[in-house]
C-alpha positions as CSV (number, residue, x, y, z in Angstrom):
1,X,49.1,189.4,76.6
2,X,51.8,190.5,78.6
3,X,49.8,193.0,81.0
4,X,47.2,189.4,81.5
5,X,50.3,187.7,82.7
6,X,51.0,190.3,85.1
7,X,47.9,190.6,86.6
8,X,47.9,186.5,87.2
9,X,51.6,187.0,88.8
10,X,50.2,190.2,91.3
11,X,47.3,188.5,92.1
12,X,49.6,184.9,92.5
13,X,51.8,187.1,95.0
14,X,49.4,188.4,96.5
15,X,47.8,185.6,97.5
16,X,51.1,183.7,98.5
17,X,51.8,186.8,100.8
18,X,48.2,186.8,102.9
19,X,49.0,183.3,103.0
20,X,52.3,183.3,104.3
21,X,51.4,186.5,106.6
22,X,48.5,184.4,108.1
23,X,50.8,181.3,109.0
24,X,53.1,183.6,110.3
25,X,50.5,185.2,112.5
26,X,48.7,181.8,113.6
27,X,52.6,180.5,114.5
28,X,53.4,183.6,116.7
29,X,49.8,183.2,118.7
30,X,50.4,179.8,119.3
31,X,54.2,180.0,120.4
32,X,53.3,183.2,122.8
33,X,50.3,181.0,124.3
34,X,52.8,178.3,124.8
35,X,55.2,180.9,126.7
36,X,52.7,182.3,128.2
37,X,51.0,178.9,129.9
38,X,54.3,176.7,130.5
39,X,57.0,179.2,130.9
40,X,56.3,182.8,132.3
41,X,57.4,183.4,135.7
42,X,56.0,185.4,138.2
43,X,55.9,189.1,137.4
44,X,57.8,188.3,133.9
45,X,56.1,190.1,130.7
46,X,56.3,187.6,127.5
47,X,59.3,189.9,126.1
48,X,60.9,189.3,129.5
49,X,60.4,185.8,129.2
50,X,61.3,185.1,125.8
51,X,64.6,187.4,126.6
52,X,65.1,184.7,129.6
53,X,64.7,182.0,127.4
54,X,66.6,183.0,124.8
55,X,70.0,184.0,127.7
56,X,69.3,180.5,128.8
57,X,69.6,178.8,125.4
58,X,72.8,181.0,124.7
59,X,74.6,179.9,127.9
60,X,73.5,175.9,127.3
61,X,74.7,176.4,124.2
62,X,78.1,178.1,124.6
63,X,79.4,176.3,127.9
């Protein structure tokens, strides 16, 4: 009985997980699309970008 439970729970993970990996993955297209599109400069790679972005929130933020 116990070793049927356990098979339900792995197979319950492991559907959560390819799930939650997929959302993750279909978010991170989508946001580096968006970057890519309406906020990469000139010459800029995304991680150059995103870096930008990220210095410019920090200093908005702080003052």
């Amino acid at each position: 009985m116990v070793s049927g439970y356990k098979a339900i729970e792995n197979g319950v993970v492991k559907g959560y997980t390819a799930i939650q990996d997929g959302v993750v993955e279909g978010y991170t297209r989508i946001s580096d699309a968006f970057v890519k599109k309406f906020l990469m400069r000139d010459g800029e790679t995304l991680e150059q970008t995103k870096a930008r972005i990220a210095r410019e929130e920090e200093e908005h933020h702080c003052g």
